[in-house]
Every structure is written in structure tokens, then in C-alpha cells.
C-alpha positions in Angstrom: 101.3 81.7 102.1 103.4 84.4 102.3 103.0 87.7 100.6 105.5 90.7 100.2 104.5 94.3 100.3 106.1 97.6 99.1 104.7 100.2 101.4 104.9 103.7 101.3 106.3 105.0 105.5 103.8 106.9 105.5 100.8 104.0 105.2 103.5 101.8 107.2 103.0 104.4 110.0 99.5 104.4 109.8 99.1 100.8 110.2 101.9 100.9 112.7 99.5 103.0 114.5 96.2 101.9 114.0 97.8 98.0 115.5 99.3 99.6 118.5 95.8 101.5 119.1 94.1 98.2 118.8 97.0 96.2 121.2 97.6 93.8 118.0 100.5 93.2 116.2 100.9 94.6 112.4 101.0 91.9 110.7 97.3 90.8 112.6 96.3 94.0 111.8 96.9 93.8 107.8 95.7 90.4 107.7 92.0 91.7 108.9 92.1 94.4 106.7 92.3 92.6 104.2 89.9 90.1 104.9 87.7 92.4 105.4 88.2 94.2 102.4 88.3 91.1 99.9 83.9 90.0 99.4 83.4 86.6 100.9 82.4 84.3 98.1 78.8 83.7 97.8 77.0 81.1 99.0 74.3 81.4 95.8 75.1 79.2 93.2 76.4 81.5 89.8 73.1 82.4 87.8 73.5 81.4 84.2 74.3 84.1 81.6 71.2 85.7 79.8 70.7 85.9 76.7 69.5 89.4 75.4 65.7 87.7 74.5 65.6 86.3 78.0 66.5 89.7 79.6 64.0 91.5 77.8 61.7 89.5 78.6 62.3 89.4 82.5 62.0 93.3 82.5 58.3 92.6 80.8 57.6 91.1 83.5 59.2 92.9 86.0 57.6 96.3 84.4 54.2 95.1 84.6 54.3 93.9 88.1 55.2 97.1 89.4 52.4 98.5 87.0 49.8 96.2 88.8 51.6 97.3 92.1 51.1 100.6 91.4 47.4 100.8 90.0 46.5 98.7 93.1 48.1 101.4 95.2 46.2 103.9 94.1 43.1 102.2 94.0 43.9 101.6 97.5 44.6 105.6 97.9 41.1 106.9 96.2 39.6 104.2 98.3 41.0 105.7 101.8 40.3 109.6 100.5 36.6 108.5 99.8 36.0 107.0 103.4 37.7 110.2 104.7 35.4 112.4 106.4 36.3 116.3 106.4 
């Protein structure tokens, strides 16, 4: 394919530049900014859209794991300070 750009001179001498620095030609230069610019498609499948039910309900769940995580944590916490000898 074959795409036509309107630059500004001033960006055309920037990437002028940036090639030459590189030993590669302008065109190979634009092409891998580009690519690396533009996110690679993912190779998850597409997760289905929630409805607003199922969402809430997810960040239940989500909300009382980390509440479990974090009474576990501190029961881990007063545990250590107890066997701590001063």
C-alpha cells in the first residue's frame, strides 16, 4: 500500500535527520515509527461487554478480596510486633 503524507519541513528535517543518524533511509525510518507507534493487536480474545449488574457485582468481589487481603495483613503485622523482642 501506498500512503501520501503532507509534512511540515520542519518534521521532514527531523526525520531526514534522525534516518541519516540511524544509516537508514527515510522512508525505513517512518515506516518503524509507525509501527511502533500503532498497538499490536491483542492476542486475548475481546471480553464480552458487561452489563452494569455484572460489573457491580465483580467489584463485590473484587472489594472483599482485598478486604480479606488486608485483615490477613495485619494479622500478619500484630503477629510479627508480638514475637518482637525490645
Amino acid at each position: 500500500m501506498t500512503l501520501t503524507l503532507t509534512i511540515s519541513p520542519e518534521i521532514l528535517e527531523r526525520l531526514t535527520q534522525a534516518a541519516n543518524d540511524r544509516g537508514i533511509s527515510i522512508e525505513d525510518y517512518t515506516l518503524q515509527m509507525i509501527d511502533r507507534s500503532v498497538p499490536q493487536p491483542s492476542t486475548f480474545p475481546a471480553a464480552p461487554p458487561l452489563d452494569r449488574q455484572t460489573l457491580l457485582q465483580q467489584m463485590q468481589t473484587f472489594r472483599g478480596s482485598i478486604e480479606v487481603q488486608w485483615e490477613s495483613l495485619s494479622q500478619t503485622v500484630i503477629e510479627a510486633r508480638a514475637g518482637e523482642r525490645y
